[in-house]
DOKE-958072 format. One record per residue: z, x, y of N, C-alpha, C, O in turn; residue in one letter; residue number from 0. Coordinates in steps of 0.02 Angstrom, whole numbers. Atoms other than C-alpha are relative to their C-alpha. Example, Ala and Ser with C-alpha at 12.3 -4.5 7.8 and 13.67 -1.06 7.14 Angstrom:
<rs>
+--------+--------+--------+--------+--------+--------+--------+--------+--------+--------+--------+--------+------+-----+
!     nz !     nx !     ny !    caz !    cax !    cay !     cz !     cx !     cy !     oz !     ox !     oy ! rest !  nr !
+--------+--------+--------+--------+--------+--------+--------+--------+--------+--------+--------+--------+------+-----+
!      0 !     45 !    -59 !    390 !    615 !   -225 !      0 !     45 !     60 !     33 !     97 !     59 !    A !   0 !
!     -3 !    -42 !    -59 !    357 !    684 !    -53 !     37 !    -39 !     55 !     45 !    -14 !    110 !    S !   1 !
+--------+--------+--------+--------+--------+--------+--------+--------+--------+--------+--------+--------+------+-----+
</rs>
This chain:
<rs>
+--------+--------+--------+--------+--------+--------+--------+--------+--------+--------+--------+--------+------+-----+
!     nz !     nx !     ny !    caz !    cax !    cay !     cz !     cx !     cy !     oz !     ox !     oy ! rest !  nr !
+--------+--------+--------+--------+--------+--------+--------+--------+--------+--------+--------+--------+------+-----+
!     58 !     35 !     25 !   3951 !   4699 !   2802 !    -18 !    -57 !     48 !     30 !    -90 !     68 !    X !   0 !
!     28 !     44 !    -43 !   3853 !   4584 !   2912 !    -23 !    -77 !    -47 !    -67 !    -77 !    -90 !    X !   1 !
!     39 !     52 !     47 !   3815 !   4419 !   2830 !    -56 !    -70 !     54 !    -48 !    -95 !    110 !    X !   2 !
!     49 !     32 !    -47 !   3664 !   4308 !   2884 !     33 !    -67 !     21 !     67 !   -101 !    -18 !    X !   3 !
!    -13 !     61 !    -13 !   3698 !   4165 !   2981 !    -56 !    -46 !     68 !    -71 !    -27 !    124 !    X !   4 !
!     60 !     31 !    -80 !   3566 !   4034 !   3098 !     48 !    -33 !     31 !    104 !    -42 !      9 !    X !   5 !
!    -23 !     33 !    -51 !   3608 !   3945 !   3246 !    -40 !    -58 !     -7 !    -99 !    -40 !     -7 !    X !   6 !
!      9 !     56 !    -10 !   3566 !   3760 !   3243 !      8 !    -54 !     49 !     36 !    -29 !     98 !    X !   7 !
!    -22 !     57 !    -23 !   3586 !   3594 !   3323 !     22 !    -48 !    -51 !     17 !    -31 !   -110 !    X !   8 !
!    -20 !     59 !     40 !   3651 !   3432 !   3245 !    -30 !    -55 !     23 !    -14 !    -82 !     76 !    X !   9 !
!     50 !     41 !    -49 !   3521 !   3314 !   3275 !     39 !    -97 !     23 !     85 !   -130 !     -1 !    X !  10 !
!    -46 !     76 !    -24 !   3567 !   3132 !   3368 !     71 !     22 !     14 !    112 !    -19 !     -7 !    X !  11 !
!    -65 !    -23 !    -50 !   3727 !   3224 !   3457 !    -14 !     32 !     84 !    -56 !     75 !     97 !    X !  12 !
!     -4 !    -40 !    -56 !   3745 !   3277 !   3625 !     83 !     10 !     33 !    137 !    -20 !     34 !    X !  13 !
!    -80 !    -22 !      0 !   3870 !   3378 !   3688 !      9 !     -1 !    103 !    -30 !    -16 !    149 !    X !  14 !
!     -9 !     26 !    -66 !   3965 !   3376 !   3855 !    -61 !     43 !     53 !    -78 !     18 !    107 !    X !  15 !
!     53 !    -43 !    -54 !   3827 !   3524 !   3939 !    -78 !    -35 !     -3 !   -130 !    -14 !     23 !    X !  16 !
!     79 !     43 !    -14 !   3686 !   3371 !   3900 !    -51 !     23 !    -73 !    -96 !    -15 !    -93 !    X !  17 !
!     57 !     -6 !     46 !   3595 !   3474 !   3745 !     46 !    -26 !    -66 !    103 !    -48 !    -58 !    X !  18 !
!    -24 !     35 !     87 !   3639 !   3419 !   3536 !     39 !     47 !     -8 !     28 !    102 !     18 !    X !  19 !
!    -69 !    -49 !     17 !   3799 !   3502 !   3475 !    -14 !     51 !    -30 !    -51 !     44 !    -79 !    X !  20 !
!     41 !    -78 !     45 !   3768 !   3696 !   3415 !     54 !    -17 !    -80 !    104 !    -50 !    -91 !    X !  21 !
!    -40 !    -21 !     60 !   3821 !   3738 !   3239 !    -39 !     28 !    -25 !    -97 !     13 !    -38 !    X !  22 !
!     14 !    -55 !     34 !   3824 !   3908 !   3163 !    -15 !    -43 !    -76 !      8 !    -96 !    -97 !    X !  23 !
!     -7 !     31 !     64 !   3763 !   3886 !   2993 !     -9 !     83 !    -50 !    -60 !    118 !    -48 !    X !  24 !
!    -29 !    -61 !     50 !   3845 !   4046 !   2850 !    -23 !    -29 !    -36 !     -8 !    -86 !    -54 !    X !  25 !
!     39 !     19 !     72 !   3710 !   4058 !   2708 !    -19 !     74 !     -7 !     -5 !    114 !     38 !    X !  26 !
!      8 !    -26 !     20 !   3647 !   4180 !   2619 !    -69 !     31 !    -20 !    -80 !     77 !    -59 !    X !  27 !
!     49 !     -9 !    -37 !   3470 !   4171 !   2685 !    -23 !     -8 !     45 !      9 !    -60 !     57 !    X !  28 !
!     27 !      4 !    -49 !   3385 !   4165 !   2825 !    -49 !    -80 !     -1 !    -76 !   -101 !    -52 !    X !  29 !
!     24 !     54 !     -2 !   3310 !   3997 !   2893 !    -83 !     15 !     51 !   -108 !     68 !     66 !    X !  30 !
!     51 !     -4 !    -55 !   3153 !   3946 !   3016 !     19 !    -54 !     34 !     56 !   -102 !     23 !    X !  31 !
!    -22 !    101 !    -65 !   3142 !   3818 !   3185 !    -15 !     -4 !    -47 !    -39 !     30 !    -92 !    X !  32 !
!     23 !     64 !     20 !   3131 !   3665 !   3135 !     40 !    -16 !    -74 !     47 !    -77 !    -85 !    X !  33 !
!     -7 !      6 !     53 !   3204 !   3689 !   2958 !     67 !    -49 !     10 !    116 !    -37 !     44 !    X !  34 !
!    -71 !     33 !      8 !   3323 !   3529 !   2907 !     47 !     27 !    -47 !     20 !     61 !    -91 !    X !  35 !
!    -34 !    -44 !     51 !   3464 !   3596 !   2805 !     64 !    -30 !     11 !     94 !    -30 !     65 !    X !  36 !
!    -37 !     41 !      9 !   3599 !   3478 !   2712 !     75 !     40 !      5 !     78 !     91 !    -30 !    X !  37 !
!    -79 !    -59 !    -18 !   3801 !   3564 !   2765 !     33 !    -52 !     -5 !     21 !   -112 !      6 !    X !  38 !
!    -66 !     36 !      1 !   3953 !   3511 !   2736 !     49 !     45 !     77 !     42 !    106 !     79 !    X !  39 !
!    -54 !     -9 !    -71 !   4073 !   3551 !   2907 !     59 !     28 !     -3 !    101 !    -15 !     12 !    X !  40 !
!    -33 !    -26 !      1 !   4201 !   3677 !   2886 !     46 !      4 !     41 !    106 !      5 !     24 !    X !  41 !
!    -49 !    -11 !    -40 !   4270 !   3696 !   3043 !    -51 !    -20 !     91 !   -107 !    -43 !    103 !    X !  42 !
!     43 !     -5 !    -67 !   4233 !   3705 !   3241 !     27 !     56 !     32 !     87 !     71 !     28 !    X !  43 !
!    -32 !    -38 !    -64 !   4252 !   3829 !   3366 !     -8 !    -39 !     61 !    -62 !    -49 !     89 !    X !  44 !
!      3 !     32 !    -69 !   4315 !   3732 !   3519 !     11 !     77 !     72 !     45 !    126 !     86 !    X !  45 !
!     18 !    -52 !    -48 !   4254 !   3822 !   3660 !    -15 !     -3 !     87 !    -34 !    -59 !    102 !    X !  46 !
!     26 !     10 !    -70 !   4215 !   3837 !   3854 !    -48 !     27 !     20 !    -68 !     76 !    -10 !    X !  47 !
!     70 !    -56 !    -45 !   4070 !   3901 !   3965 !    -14 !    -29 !     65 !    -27 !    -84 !     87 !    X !  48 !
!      1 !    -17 !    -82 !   4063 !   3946 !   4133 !    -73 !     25 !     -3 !    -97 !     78 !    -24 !    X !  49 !
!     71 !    -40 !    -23 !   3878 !   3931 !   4192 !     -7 !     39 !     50 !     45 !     66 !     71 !    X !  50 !
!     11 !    -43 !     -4 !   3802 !   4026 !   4276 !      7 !     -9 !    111 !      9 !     34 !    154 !    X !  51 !
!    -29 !     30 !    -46 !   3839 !   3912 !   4436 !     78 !    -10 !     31 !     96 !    -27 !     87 !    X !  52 !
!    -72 !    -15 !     15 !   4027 !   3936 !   4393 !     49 !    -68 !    -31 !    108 !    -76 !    -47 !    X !  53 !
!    -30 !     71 !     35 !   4033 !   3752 !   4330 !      7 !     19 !    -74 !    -36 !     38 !   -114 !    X !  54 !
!     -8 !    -12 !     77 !   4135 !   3769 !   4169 !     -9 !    -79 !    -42 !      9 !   -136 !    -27 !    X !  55 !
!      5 !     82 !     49 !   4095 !   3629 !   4036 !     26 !     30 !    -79 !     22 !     89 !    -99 !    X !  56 !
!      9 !    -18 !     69 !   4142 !   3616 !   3849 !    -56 !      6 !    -28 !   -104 !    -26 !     -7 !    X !  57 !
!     53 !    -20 !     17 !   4025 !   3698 !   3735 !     25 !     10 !    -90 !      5 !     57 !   -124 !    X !  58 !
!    -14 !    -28 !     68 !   4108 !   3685 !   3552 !    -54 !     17 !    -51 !   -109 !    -10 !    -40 !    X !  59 !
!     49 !     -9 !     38 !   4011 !   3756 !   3403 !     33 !     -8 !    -64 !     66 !     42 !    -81 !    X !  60 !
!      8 !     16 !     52 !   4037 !   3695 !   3255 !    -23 !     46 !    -71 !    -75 !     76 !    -59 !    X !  61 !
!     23 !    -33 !     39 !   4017 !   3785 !   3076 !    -13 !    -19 !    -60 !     34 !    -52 !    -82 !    X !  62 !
!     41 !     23 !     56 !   3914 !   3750 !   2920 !     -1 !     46 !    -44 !     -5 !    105 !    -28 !    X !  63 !
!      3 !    -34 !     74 !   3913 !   3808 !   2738 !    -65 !    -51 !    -29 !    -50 !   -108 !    -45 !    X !  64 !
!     72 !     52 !     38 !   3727 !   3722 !   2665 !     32 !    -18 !    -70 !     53 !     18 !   -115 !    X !  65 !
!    -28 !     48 !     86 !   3785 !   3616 !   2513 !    -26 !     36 !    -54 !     -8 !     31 !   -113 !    X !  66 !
!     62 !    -50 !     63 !   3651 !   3742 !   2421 !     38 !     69 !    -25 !     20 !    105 !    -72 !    X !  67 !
!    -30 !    -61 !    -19 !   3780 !   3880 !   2460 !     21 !     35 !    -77 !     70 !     14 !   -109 !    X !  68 !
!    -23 !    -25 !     49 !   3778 !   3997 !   2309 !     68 !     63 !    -12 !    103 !     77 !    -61 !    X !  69 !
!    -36 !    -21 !    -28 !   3877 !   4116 !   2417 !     66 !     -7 !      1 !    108 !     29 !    -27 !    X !  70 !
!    -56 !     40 !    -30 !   4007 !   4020 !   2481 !     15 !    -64 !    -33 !     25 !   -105 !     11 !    X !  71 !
!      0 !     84 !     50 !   4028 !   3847 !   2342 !     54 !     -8 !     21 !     47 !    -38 !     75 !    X !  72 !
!    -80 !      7 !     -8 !   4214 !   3841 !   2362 !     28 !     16 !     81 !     85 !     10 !    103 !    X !  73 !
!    -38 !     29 !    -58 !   4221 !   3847 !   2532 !     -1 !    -82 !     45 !    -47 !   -123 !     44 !    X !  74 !
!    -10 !     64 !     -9 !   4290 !   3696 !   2619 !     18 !      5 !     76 !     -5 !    -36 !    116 !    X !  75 !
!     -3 !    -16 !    -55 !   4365 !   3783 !   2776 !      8 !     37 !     28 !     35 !     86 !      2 !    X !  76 !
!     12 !    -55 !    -56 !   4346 !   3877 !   2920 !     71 !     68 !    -33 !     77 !    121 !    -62 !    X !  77 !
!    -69 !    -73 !     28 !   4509 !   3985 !   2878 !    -17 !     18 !    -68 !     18 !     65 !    -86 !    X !  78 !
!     17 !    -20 !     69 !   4433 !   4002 !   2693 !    -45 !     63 !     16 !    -30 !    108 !    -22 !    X !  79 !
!     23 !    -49 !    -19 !   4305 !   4136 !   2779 !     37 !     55 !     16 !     86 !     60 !     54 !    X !  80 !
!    -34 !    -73 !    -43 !   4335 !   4320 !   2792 !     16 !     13 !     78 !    -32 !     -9 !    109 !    X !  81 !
!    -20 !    -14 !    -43 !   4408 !   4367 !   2949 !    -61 !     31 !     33 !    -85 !      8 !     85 !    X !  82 !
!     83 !    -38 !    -28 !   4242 !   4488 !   2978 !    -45 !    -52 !     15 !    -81 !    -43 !     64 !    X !  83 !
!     68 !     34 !      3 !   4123 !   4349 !   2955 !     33 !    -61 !     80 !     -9 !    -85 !    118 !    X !  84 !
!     -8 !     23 !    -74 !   4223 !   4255 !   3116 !    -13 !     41 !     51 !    -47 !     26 !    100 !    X !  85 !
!      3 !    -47 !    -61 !   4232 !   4390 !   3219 !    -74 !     12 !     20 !    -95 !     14 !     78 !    X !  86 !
!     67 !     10 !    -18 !   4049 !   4401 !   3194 !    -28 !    -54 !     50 !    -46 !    -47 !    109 !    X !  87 !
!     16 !     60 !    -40 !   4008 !   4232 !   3244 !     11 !      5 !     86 !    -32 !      1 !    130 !    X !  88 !
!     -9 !     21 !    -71 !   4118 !   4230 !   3407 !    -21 !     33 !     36 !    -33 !     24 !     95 !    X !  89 !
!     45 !    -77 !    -82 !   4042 !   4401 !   3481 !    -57 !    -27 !     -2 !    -86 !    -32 !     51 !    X !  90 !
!     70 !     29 !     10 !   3884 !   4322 !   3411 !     -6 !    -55 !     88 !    -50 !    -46 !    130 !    X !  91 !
!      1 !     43 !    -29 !   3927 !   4178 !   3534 !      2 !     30 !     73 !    -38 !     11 !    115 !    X !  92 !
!    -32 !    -12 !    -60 !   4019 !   4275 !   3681 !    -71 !     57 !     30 !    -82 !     60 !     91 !    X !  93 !
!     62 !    -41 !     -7 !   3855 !   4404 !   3682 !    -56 !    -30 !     34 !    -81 !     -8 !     86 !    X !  94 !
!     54 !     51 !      6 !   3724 !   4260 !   3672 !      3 !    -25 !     87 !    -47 !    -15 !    122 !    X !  95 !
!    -26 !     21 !    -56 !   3804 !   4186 !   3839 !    -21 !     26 !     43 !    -62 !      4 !     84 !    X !  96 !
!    -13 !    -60 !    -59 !   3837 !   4357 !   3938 !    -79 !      4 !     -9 !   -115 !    -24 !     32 !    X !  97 !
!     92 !      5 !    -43 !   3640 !   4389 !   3924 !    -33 !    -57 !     18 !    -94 !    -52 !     14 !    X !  98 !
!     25 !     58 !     -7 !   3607 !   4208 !   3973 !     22 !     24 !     82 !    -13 !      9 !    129 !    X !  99 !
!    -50 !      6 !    -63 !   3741 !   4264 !   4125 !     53 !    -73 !      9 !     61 !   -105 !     60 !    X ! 100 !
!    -39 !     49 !     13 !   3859 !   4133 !   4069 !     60 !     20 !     -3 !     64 !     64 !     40 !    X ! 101 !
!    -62 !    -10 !     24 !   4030 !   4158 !   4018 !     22 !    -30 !    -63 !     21 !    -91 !    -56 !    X ! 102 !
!    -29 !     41 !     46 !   4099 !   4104 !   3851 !     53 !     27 !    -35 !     57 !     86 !    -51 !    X ! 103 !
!    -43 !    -13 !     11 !   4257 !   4083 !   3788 !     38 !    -45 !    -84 !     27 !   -106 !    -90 !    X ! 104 !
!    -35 !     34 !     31 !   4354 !   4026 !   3640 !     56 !    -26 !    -17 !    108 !      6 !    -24 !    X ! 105 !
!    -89 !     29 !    -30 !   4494 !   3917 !   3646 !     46 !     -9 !    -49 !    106 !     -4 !    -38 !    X ! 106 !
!    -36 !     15 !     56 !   4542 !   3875 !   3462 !    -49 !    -19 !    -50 !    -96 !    -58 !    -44 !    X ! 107 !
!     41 !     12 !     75 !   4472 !   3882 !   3282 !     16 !    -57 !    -40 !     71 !    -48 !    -67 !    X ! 108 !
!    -19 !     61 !     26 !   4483 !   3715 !   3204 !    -13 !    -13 !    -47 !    -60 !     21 !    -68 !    X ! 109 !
!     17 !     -1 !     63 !   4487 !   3641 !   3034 !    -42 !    -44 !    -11 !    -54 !    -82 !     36 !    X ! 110 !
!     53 !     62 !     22 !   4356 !   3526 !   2937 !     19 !    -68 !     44 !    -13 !    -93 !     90 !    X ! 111 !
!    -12 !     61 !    -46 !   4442 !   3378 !   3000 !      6 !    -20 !     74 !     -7 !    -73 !    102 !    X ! 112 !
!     17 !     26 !    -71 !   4459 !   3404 !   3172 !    -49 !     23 !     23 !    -48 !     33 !     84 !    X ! 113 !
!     56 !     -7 !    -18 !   4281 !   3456 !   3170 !    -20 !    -75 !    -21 !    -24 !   -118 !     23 !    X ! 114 !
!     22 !     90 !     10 !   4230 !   3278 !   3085 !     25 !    -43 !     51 !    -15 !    -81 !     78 !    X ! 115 !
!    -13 !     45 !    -56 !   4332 !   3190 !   3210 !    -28 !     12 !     57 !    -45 !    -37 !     90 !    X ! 116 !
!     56 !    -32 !    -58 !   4240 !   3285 !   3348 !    -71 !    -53 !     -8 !    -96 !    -90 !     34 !    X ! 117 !
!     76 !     33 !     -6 !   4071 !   3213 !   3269 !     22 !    -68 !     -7 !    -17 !    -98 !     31 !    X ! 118 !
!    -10 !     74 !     18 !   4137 !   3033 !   3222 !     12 !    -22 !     96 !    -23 !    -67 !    119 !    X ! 119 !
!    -18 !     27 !    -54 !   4204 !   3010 !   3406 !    -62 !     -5 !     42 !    -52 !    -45 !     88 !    X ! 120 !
!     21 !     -2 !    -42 !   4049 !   3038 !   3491 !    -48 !    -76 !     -2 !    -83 !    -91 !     46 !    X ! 121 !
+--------+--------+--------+--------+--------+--------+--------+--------+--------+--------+--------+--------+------+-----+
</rs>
């Protein structure tokens, strides 16, 4: 089963490659640009990427459950998701890249908290 998920930013962040920090966001509809949309922070995928120059920078992405989530209410963290619905994401990610001609890699799946400390530090 495929379940829908958008790609976002987190606005007022920037991450070490210069643009606002990505985060997947697992809902149960489909969004549009521009749409704001209130999440609670599950987890991160800390990650690398090798442009296309061969300069690698961090590129973590971050993951979101919308507070609205009729889907998903009881989740809190990243390891609370099916195993399918990650694996989605990271090919989602490692795909997205390779047709950019990037490289991306994942280094470690992280929990709520050391995704919040991620955003608090910056």
């Amino acid at each position: 089963m495929v379940f829908p998920f958008d790609f976002g930013m987190i606005p007022g962040t920037k991450g070490e490659d210069g643009d606002p920090l990505d985060i997947i966001i697992i809902a149960e509809e489909k969004t549009f640009p521009g749409c704001l949309i209130d999440c609670r922070i599950i987890g991160v995928l800390e990650a690398e990427q090798t442009e296309r120059d061969g300069r690698t920078v961090g590129n973590d992405r971050f993951v979101g459950i919308p507070e609205v989530s009729q889907l998903f209410p009881d989740i809190r963290e990243l390891a609370q998701l099916p195993e399918s619905i990650l694996n989605q994401v990271e090919h989602f990610f490692k795909n997205y890249n390779e047709q950019a001609g990037k490289i991306f890699r994942i280094i470690a799946r992280q929990d709520a908290a050391t995704a919040e400390s991620l955003l608090t530090a910056l």
